[in-house]
C-alpha positions as CSV (number, residue, x, y, z in Angstrom):
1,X,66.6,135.1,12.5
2,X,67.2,136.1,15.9
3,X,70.5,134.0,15.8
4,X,71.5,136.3,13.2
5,X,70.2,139.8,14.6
6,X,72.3,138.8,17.7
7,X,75.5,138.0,16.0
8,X,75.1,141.4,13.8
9,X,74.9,143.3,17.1
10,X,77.6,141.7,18.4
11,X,80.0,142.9,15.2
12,X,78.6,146.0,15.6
13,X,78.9,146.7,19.4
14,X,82.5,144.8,19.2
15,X,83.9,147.2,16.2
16,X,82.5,150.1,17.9
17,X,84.0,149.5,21.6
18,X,87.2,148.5,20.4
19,X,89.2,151.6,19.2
20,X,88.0,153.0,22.5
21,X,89.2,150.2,24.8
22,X,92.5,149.8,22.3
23,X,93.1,153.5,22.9
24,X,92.5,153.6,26.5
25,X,95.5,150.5,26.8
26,X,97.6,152.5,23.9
27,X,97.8,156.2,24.7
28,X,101.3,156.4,23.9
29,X,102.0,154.6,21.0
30,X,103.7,156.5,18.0
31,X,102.0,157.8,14.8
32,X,104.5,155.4,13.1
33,X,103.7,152.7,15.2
34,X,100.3,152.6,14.3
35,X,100.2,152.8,10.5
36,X,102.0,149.6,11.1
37,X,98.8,148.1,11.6
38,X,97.1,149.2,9.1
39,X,97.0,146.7,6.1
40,X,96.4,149.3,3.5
41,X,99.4,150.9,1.9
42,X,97.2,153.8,0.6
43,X,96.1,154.5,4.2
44,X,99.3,154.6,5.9
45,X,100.8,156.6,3.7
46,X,97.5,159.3,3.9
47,X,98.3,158.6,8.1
48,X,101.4,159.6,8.2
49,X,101.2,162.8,5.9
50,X,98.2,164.2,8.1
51,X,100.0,163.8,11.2
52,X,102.8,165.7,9.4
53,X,100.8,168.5,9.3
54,X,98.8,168.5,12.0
55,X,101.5,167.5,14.8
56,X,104.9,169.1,13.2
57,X,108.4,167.7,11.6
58,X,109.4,164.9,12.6
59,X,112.0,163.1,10.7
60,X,111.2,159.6,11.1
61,X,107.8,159.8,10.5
62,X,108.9,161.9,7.0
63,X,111.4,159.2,5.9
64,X,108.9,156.5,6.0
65,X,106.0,158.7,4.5
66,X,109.1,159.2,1.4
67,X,109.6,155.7,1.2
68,X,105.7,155.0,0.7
69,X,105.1,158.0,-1.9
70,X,108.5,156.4,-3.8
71,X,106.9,152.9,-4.3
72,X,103.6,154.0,-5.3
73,X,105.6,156.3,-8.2
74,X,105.2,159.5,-6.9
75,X,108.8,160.2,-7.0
76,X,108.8,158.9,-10.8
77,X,112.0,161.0,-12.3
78,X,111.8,160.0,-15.7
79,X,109.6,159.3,-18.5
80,X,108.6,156.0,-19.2
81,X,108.2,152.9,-17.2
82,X,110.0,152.5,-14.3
83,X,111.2,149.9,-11.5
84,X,109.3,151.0,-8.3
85,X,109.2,147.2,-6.6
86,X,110.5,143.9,-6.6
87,X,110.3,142.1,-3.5
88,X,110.0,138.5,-2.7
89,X,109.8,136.5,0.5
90,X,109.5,132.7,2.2
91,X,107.2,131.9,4.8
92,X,107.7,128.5,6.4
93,X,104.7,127.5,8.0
94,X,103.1,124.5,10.0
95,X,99.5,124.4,10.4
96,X,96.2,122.2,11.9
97,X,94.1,121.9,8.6
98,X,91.0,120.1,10.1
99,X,89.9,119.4,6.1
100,X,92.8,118.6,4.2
101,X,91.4,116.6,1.2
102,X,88.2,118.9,0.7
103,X,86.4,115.6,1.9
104,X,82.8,116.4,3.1
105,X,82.2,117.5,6.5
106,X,79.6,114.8,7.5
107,X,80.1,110.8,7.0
108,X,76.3,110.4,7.0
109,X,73.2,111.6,4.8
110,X,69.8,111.4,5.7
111,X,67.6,111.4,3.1
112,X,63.6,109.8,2.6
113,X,63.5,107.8,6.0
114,X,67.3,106.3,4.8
115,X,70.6,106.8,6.5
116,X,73.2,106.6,3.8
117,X,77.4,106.7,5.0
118,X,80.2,107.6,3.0
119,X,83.0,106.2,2.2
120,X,85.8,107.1,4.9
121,X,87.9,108.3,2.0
122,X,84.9,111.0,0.8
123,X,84.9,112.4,4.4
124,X,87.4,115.5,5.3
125,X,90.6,114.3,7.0
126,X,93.2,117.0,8.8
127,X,96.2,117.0,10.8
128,X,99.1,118.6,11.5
129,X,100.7,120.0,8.4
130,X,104.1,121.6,7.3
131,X,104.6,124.0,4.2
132,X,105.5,126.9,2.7
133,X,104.3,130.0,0.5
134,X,106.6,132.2,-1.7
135,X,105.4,135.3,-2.1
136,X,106.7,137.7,-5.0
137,X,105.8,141.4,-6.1
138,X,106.9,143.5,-9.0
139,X,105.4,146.9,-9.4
140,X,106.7,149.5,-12.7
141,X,105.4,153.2,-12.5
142,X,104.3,154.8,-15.8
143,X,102.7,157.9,-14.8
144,X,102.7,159.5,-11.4
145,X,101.3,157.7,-8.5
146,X,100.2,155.4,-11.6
147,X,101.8,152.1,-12.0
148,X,101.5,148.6,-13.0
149,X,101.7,145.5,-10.0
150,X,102.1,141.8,-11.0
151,X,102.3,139.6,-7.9
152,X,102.4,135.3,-7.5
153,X,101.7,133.7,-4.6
154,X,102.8,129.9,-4.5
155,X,102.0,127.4,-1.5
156,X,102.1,123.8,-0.5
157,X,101.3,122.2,3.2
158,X,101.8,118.3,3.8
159,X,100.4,116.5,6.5
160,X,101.8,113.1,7.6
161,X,99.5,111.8,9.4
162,X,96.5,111.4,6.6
163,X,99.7,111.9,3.9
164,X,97.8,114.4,2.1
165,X,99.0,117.3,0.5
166,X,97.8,120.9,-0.5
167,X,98.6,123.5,-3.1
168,X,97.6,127.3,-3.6
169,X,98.3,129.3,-6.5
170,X,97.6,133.3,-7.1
171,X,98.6,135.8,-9.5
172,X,96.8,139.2,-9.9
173,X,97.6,141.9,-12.3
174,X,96.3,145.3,-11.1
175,X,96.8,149.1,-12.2
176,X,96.1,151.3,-9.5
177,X,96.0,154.9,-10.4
178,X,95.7,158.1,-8.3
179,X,93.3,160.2,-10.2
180,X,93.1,163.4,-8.0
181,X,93.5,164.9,-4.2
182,X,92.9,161.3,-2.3
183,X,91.0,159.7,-4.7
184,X,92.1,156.7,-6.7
185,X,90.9,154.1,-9.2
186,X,91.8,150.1,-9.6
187,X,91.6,147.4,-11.6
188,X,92.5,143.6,-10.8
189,X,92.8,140.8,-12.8
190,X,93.1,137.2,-10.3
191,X,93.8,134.1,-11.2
192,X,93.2,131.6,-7.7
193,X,93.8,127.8,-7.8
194,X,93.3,125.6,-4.6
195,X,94.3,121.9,-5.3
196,X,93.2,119.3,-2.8
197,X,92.3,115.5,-3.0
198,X,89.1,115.5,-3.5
199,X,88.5,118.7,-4.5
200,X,90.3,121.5,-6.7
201,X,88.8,124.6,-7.4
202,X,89.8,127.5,-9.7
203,X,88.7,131.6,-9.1
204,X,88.7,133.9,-11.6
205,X,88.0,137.8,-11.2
206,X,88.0,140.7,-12.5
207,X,87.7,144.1,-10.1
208,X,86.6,147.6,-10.4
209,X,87.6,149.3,-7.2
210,X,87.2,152.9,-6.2
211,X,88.6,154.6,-2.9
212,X,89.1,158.0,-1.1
213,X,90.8,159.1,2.2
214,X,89.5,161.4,4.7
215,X,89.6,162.1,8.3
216,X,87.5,162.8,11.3
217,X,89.2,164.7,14.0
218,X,92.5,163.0,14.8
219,X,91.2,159.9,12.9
220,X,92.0,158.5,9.8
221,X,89.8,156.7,7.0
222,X,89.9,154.8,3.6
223,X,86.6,154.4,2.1
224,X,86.4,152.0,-1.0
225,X,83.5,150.3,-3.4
226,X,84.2,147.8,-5.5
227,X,82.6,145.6,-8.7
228,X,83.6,142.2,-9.2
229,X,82.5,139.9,-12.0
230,X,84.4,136.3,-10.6
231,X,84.2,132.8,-12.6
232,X,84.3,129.9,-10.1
233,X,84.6,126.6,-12.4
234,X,81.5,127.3,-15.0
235,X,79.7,129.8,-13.0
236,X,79.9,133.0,-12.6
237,X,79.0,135.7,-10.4
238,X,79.2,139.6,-9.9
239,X,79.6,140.9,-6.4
240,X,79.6,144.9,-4.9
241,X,81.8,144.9,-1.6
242,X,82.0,148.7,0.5
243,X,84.6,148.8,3.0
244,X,86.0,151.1,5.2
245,X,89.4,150.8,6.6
246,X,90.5,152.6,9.6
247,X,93.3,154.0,11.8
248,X,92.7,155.6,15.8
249,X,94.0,156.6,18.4
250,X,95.8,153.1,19.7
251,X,94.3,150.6,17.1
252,X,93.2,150.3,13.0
253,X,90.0,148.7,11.9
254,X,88.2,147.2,8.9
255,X,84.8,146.9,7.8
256,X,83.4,145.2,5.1
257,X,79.9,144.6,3.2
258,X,79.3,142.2,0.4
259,X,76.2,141.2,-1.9
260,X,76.8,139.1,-4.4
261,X,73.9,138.5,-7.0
262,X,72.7,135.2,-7.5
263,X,72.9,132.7,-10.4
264,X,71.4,130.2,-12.1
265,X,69.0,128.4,-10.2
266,X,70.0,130.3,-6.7
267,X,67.4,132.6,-4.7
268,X,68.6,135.4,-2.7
269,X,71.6,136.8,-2.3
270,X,74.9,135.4,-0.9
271,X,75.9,138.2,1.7
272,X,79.0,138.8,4.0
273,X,79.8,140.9,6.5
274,X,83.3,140.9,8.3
275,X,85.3,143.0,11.0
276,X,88.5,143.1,12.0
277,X,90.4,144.8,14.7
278,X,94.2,145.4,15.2
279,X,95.9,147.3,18.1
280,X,99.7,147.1,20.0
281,X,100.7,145.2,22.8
282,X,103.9,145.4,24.7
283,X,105.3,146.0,21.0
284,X,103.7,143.6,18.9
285,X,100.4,143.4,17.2
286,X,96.9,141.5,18.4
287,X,94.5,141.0,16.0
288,X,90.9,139.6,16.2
289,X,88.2,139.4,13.4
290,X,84.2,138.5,13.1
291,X,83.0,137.7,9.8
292,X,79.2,136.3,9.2
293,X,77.6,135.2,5.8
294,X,74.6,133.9,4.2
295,X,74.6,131.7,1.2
296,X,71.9,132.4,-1.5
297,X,69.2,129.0,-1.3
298,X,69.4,126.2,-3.6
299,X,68.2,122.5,-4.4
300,X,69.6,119.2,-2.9
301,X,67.7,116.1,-3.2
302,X,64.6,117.8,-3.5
303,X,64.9,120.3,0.0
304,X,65.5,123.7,-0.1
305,X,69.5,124.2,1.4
306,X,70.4,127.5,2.8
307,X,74.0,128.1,4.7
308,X,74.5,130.5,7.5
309,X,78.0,130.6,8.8
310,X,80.4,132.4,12.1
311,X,83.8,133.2,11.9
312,X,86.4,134.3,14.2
313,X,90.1,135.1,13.6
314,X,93.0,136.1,16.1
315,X,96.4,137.1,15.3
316,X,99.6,137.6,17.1
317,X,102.8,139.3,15.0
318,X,105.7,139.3,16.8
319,X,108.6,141.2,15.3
320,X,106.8,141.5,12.5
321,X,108.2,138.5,10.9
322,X,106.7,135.2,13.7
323,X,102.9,135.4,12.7
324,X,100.4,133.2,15.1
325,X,96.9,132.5,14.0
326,X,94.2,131.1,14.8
327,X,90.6,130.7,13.9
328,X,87.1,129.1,14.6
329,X,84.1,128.4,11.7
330,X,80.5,127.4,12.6
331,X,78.2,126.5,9.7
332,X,74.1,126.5,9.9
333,X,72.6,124.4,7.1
334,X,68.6,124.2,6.6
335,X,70.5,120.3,5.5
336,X,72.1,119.1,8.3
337,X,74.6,116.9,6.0
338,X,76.4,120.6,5.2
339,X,76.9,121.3,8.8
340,X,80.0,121.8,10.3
341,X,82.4,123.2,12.3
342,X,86.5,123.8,12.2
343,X,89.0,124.8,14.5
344,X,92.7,125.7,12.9
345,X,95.5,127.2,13.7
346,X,99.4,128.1,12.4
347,X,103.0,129.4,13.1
348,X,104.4,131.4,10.0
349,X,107.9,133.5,9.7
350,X,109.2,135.2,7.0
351,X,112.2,135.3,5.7
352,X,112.6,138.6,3.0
């Protein structure tokens, strides 16, 4: 418990401190500049209109504000559906995947007085991996700021060393609608797949969201709820995530809360709560995010199993197209077999 109090406070005092120090290093940095950070397309375009009026013309800053209201169909000049997006890019990519075959974490289980190993083949393998994901979007407008995006994600990493192979798969249909002022409405349909070795699993889901913009002072804000019912396998769950998205004086922030109820023979609830930070330096962009979660409690063998679990993420974009990552997991099990802890990291580019 007082692990967890701890590491709460410390996503909390970290996503509080850092637009200030961000801002402090980053007075002069561009309107434009920092909508770039924002991952929201919703919230840079908001960004960029309220510093239109509030700071004066300024033509580059309009341009790209027209280019954003154009592909979310708010420059529809027709009836009927029409093209607003069709994009598609590469991204080369080579990888440390500590867990490439979905092996388990631990090669030995304790259980009744009895130390039991598993096979070296059950147990995770990693290595150095090289891959690629395609990434595709197609977006039609029907109505304004109302259209229709279908988007397929398709990726493969090999390793050589183990000679093990991944694949990822995702497609998601979404309408996302503007409904008045700065409020919209969403709905997602996802299809996930993730095929390893030993382990292949397939995400379904289907998402309500909800979102409005606003500012404070100078400050810019995206507020959003959402309600997902999500098949993983044969079970099923429905989650209820808030996040707020953010953009300040020299950086952009998110902030994210999930509950998701439990199911069949699970107590509690499996929880999440994730931060992420992204400011400018010397022209490119540093990221770093927190995340912390708490599984609901179930049965194994007999003991009760609960999993608490740390992440941390860092990101370097250079050019926007060379992306650097790099992150670290710890996992807390009330079964020590489930414990565990990663280090990985990755070189992407993309080629449009």
């Amino acid at each position: 418990m007082r692990t967890r109090r701890r590491l709460a406070a410390l996503l909390s005092c970290l996503l509080a401190i850092a637009p200030q120090v961000a801002a402090a290093q980053a007075t002069d940095v561009s309107l434009r500049d920092l909508t770039q950070l924002v991952t929201s397309e919703r919230l840079r375009t908001y960004a960029l209109a309220r510093g239109l009026v509030s700071g004066g013309p300024d033509l580059g800053t309009a341009l790209d504000l027209k280019q954003l209201l154009r592909r979310q169909g708010f420059y529809l000049e027709d009836t009927g559906w029409q093209r607003l997006v069709a994009e598609q890019a590469l991204y080369p990519q080579i990888s440390y995947v500590p867990n490439m075959n979905g092996g388990s974490p631990n090669e030995r289980l304790e259980f009744g007085g009895l130390t039991f190993r598993l096979r070296d083949d059950l147990v995770a393998r990693g290595g150095f991996a090289v891959g690629a994901t395609y990434d595709g979007v197609l977006r039609y407008g029907w109505d304004s700021g109302r259209y229709l995006q279908l988007q397929a994600q398709l990726g493969g990493l090999y390793a050589p060393e183990p000679d093990l192979g991944t694949t990822r798969a995702r497609l998601a249909l979404c309408s996302r609608n503007h409904v008045t002022e700065w409020q919209f409405l969403d709905l997602c349909l996802t299809h996930y797949e993730d095929r390893r070795e030993l382990q292949d699993v397939t995400r379904d889901e289907a998402r309500l969201g909800v979102s409005t913009l606003f500012e404070s002072g100078s400050n810019r804000h995206e507020l959003g709820l959402s309600l997902t019912r999500q098949r993983i396998d044969e079970r099923y769950r429905s989650l209820a995530e808030i996040g707020l998205e953010s953009v300040w004086a020299g950086s952009a922030t998110r902030l994210s809360l999930e509950y998701g109820a439990p199911t069949g023979d699970e107590t509690g609830a499996l929880l999440t709560a994730a931060g992420e930070i992204r400011w400018p330096v010397a022209g490119q962009v540093v990221g770093l995010g927190l995340s912390l979660s708490r599984s609901p409690e179930t049965m194994f063998l007999g003991d009760a199993r609960r999993d608490r679990s740390l992440g941390v993420t860092g990101l370097l974009a250079i050019d926007g197209n060379l992306v650097l990552t790099a992150a670290y997991s710890r996992t807390w099990s009330t079964v020590s077999f489930f414990e565990d802890e990663l280090v990985s990291f990755g070189v992407s580019y993309s080629f449009p």
